[in-house]
N, C-alpha and C positions, 0 to 999 in steps of 0.2 A: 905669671908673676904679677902682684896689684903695684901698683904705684906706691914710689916708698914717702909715702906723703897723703896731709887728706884734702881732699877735694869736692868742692860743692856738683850735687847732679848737674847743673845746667853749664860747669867749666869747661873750655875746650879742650883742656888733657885728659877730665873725666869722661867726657863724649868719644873721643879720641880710644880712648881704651876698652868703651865697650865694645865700638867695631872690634879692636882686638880681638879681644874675648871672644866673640859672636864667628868670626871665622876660623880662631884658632880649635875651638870647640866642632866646626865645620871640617877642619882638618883632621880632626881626631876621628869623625867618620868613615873619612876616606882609608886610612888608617888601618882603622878596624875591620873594611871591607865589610862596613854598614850603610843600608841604605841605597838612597837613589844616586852612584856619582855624579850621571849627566846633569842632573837638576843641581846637585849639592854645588858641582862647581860651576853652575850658571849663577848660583847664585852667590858662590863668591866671588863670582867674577862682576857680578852688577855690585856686590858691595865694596870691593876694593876699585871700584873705578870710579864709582861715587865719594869716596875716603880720598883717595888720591888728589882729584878731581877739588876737595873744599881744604886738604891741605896745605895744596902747590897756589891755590888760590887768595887764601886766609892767613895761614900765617908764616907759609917759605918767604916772603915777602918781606915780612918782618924780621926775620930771622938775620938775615942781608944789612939792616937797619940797625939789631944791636949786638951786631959784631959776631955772628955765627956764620959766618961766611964758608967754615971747612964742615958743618956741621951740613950746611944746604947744599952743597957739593955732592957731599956721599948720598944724603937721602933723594935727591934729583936722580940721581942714577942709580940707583937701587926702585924708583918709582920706574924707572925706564925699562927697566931688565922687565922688572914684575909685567908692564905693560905686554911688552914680549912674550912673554912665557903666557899671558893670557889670550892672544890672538890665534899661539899656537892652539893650547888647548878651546876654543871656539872652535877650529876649522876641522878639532881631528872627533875621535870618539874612546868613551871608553876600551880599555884593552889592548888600544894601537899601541904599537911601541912608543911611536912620538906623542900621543898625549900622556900616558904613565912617566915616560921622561921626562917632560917638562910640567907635571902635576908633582914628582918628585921634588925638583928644582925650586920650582914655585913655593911648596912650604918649607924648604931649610931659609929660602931667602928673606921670606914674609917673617919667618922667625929671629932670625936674626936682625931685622929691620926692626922689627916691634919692641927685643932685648934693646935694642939701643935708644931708639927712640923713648920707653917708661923708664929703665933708669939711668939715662945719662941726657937727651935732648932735652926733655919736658921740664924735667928739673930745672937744667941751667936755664930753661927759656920764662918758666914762671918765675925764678928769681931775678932775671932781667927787667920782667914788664909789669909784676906785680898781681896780687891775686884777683885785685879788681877789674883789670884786665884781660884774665881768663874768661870773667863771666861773661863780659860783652863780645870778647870772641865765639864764645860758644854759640851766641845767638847767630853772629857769623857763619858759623859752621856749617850749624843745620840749614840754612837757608841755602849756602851752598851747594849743598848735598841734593836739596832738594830742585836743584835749578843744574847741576851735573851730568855729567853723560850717568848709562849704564852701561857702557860695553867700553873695552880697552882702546882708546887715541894714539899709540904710541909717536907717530908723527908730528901730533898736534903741539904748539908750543907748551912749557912747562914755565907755568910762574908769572903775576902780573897780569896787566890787560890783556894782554895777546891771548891768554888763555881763559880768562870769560868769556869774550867775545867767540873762542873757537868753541868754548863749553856749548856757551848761549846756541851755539848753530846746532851742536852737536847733538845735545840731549835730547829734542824733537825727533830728530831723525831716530835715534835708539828707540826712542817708544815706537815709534812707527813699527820698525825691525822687531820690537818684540812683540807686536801685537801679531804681523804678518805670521814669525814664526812659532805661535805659542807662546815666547818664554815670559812672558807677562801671566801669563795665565799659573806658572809654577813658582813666582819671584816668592810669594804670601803661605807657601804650603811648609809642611814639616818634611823633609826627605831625610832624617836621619835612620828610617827604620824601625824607630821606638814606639812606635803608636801601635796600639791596635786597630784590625780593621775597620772597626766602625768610625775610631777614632781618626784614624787617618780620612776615610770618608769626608768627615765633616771638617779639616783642614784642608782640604783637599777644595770641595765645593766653596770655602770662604779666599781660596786662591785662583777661584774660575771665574771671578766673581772681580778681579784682576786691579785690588786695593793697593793703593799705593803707598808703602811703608807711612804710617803713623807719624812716624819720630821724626821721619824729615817735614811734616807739615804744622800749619799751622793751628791752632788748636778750633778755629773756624770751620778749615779745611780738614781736619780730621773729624770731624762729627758728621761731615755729608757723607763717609765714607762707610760700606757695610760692614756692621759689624759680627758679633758672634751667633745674636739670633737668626741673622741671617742667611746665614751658613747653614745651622739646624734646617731655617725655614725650608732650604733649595732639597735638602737633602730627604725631608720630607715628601715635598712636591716628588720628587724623583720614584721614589717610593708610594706613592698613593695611599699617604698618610695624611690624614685631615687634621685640623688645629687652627686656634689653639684647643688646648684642653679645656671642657665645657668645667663649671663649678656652677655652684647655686645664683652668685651674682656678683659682678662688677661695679663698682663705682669711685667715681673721684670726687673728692671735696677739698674744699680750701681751708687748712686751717694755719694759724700764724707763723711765722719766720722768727727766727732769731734777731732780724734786725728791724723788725714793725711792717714788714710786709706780709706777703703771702706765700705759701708754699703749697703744691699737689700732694695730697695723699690719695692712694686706692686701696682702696678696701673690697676685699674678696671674702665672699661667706661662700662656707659651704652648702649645697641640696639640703631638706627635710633638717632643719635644725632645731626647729622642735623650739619650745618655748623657756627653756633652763637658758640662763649665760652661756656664754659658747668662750674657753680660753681664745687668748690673742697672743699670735705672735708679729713681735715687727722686724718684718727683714727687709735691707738695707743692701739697696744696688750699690756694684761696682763701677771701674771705671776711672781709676786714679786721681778721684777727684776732679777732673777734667772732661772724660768722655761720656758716654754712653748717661742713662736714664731710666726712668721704671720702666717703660715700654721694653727695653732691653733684657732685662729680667723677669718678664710679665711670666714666662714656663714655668721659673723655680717658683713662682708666689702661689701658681694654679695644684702646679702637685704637692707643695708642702698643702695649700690647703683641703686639696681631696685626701691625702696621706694621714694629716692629724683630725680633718674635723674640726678644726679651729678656723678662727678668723683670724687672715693675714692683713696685714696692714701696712705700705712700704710708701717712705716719704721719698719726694722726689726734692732735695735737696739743692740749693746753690752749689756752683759748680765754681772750677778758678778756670782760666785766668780772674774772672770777672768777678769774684769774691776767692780770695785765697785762702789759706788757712786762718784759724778756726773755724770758718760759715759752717762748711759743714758738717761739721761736729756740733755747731753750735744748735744746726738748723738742725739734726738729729734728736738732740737733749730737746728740743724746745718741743720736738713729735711727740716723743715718745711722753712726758709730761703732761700732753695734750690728750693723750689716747688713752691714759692711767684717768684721766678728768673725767672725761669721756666715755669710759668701757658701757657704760648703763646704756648709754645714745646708743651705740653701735650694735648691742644685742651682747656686752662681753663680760666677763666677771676678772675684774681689776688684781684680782689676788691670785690668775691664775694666766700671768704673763709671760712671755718666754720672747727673748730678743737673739737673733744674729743675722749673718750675711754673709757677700763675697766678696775676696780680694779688699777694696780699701772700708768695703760694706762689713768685712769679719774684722777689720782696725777698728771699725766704730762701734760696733755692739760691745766689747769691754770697756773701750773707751769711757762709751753711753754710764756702762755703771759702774766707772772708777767715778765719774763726777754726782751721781747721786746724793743726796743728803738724809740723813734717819727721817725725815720727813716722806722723802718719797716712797713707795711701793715700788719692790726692787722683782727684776727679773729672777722665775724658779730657772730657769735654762737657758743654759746660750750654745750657739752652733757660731762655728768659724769657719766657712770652710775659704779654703788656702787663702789667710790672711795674710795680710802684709803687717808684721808683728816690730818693723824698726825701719828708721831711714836711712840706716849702712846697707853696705852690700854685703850679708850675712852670707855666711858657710857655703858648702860644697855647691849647693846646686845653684850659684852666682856665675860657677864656673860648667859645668854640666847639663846645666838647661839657658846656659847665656844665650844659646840659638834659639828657642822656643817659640814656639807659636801658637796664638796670636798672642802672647806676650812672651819680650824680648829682654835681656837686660839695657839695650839701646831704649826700648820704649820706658821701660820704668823708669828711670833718666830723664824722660822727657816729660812723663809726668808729673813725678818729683817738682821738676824744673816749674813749672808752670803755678803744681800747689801751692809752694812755699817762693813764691816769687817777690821777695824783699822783706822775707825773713828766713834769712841764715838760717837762725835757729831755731827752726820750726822740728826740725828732726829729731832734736834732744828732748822738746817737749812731751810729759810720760801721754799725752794724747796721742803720742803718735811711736814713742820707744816703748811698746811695752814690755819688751826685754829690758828695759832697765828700773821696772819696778821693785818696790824693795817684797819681803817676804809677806808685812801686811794686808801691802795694797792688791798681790796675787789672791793671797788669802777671802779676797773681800770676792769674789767672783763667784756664781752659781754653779752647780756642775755643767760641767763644758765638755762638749764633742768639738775636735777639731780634723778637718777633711783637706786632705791635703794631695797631691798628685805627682807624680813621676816627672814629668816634663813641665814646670814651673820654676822659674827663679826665684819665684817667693816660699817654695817647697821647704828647703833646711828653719828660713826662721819662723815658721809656723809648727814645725817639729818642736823647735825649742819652749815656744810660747807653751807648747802644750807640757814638755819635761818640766820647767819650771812653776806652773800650775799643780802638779803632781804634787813635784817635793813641795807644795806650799800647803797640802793637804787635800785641795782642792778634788773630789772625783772627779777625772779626765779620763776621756776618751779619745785618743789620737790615729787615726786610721789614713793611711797611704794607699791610691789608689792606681793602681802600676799601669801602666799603656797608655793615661791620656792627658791632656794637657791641661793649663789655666783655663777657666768661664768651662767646664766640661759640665758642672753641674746642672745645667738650665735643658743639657740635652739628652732627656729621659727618653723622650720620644721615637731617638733614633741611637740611642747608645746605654748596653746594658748597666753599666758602670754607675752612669748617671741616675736611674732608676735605682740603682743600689744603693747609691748617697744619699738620695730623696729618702729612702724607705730607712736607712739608718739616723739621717736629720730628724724624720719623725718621729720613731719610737722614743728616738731621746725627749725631745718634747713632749711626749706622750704621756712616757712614764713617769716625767716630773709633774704635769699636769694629774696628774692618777692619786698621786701620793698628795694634794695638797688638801 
């Protein structure tokens, strides 16, 4: 159940409620007698201890201050129990009597702990301390989290200094314990069961690989951290796959920013291109606006361009915290403008463009040409694949792929938090709700393939983007891709799936390119 109220990503009730979601969805696993249990509740056990752990830290404190005294009471001991019941289940195994009885236990209590906490704590506590207060607790939070144990304290003090400082002893020692026994190496993977093999493969290798949850760091400290290519990479290597994929040629050049500086583009031709124009497509990395880079994406740029034969082109964009929203959309517009100037330099024929991308990269490719002007040369094609189409928490799979990996509905939160960092309402802007365009401005879009996949949070409102293209006349093409997760598309290499999205990204390009 969401929160009967709205809440900015970076609040501490909306942070607060993803963990919900994110174990409650972990519960529904267990449940269904899907999946890895030992892993699934290792890792609800590393995420309810770290929850606990920035609660009783951040804001039970508080709580004590504006007169929730019976409110801090109950959830202290209800953190207690929980505690409990997770030492139990650490010590025992799937099967045993004693871990199924206290894994029973465990989710009626977490459930009823969470019912009270979203509709009756959070409330009375954001209308004590006010909304602007949420945000700086959140920041609160997550630092918490990320400075907390992983495994269950139940001795340890609850609430106040005494339990930083036992935190502060604590935490070290759990990573130690988990490195000793593996469980570090399983914290990053997917054990719900849903993936297919390959799939699960390449979550698997990006969890050996022993990343430390995203959401709790800083956005510094999350960029050292591996990311999705490098998961593919390992999983390669393993296999005695060579890469990257060879193309005619690579190059990066600088061309202007949106705010008078400079920006990377590369540009990939394809072999034997012969002396005619060659179409251009510009696809546009993910990364929530925060993370990752072209280098991150360099797979998907190599086989769309052996795939169509065209020349790809991907801006490497201002990122936030350190330019938040608009940069990079602005920095996008100012490319794509640049490459239309351009096509002649590059070997390209200007009239025969096609734009898209992934995750915040398939936000920006409509974006891109909702802001066009009749002046500009408009994209024939666009590809989306699993965009991010709004800054709510749209539909079923908010709730259904809330566990996902490597993107989480905790991480998208985090992202969010960071993009639009002193602007509220950056969410509402149609650059970034394109579910809230009206029938024209859908209208105004190329034919569109939109790729979307089973295990993503951003899955239902990339569906929708695509149903409301449709009714807007627009040719759409909307394809769900069952077994794998968010970033799947870059890994053709080692995943059939992937390979099948490239070769349907292409044709689409293809055949618009054919027709002009």
């Amino acid at each position: 159940m969401p929160l009967p109220y709205e809440t900015l990503p970076g609040d501490i009730d909306h942070l607060i409620a993803d963990d919900h979601a994110i174990v409650e969805r972990q519960f529904q696993h267990l449940e269904a007698g899907r999946g890895n249990r030992r892993v699934l509740v290792d890792q609800i056990s590393a995420e309810l201890s770290m929850h606990a752990f920035a609660e009783e830290t951040v804001i039970y404190p508080i709580w004590k201050e504006v007169g929730m005294e019976g409110e801090l009471d109950d959830a202290t001991q209800e953190h207690q129990k929980m505690k409990e019941l997770l030492v139990v289940l650490g010590r025992t195994e799937p099967g045993e009597e004693k871990f199924e009885s206290a894994l029973s236990e465990l989710i009626a209590d977490v459930r009823h702990h969470v019912q009270d906490e979203e509709q009756e704590e959070l409330p009375e506590f954001r209308a004590k301390v006010g909304a602007e207060r949420m945000a700086a607790l959140g920041k609160d939070f997550i630092t918490a989290k990320r400075r907390g144990p992983t495994r269950p304290h139940p001795k340890a003090p609850s609430g106040g200094i005494k339990e930083k400082v036992a935190g502060a002893v604590a935490a070290p020692l759990d990573l130690a314990r988990d490195a000793v026994s593996g469980t570090n190496k399983e914290l990053a993977t997917d054990p719900s069961g849903l993936l297919d093999p390959q799939a699960q493969a390449i979550v698997d290798a990006f969890s050996s690989m022993g990343p430390l949850p995203f959401e709790t760091l800083t956005p510094k400290e999350a960029r050292k951290q591996p990311g999705p290519d490098d998961a593919v990479k390992k999983v390669m290597a393993a296999r005695g796959i060579e890469g990257p994929e060879e193309v005619g040629s690579v190059e990066d050049i600088e061309i202007p920013d949106a705010a008078g500086g400079r920006q990377k583009l590369r540009v990939y031709k394809p072999a034997n291109t012969g002396s005619a124009p060659l179409p251009i497509i510009m696809w546009i990395h993910g990364g929530g606006w925060v993370l990752f880079d072209i280098d991150t994406y360099d797979a998907s740029c190599r086989g769309l361009t052996n795939k169509t034969g065209a020349i790809v082109v991907s801006p490497d964009y201002r990122r936030a915290p350190e330019a938040v929203f608009p940069a990079s959309h602005d920095d996008v517009l100012t490319a794509y403008r640049w490459v239309v100037a351009n096509a002649a330099s590059l070997g390209g024929d200007p009239t025969r463009i096609g734009i898209g991308g992934e995750s915040v990269g398939g936000n920006m490719a409509p974006a891109t040409i909702l802001q066009l002007t009749d002046r500009d040369p408009r994209p024939v094609a666009q590809v989306c694949v699993y965009p991010l189409t709004t800054g709510e928490q749209f539909g079923e799979s908010m709730e259904d792929a809330a566990d996902g990996r490597p993107l989480n509905r905790a991480l998208l939160s985090w992202m969010a938090m960071h993009a639009f960092e002193g602007k509220p309402d950056a969410a509402k802007d149609p650059r970034i709700d394109l579910l809230g365009w009206s029938t024209d401005q859908l209208a105004s879009m190329p034919p569109t393939l939109v790729i979307t996949d089973e295990r993503d949070p951003l899955r239902s409102q990339g569906e929708e983007f695509a149903r409301k293209l449709e009714a807007a006349g627009v040719p759409t093409t909307g394809t769900r891709y069952q077994g794998v997760m968010h970033e799947f598309f870059g890994a053709a290499a080692v995943l059939d799936k992937a390979e099948q999205a490239q070769q349907e990204a292409a044709q689409h390009f293809t055949r618009a390119f054919a027709a002009r």
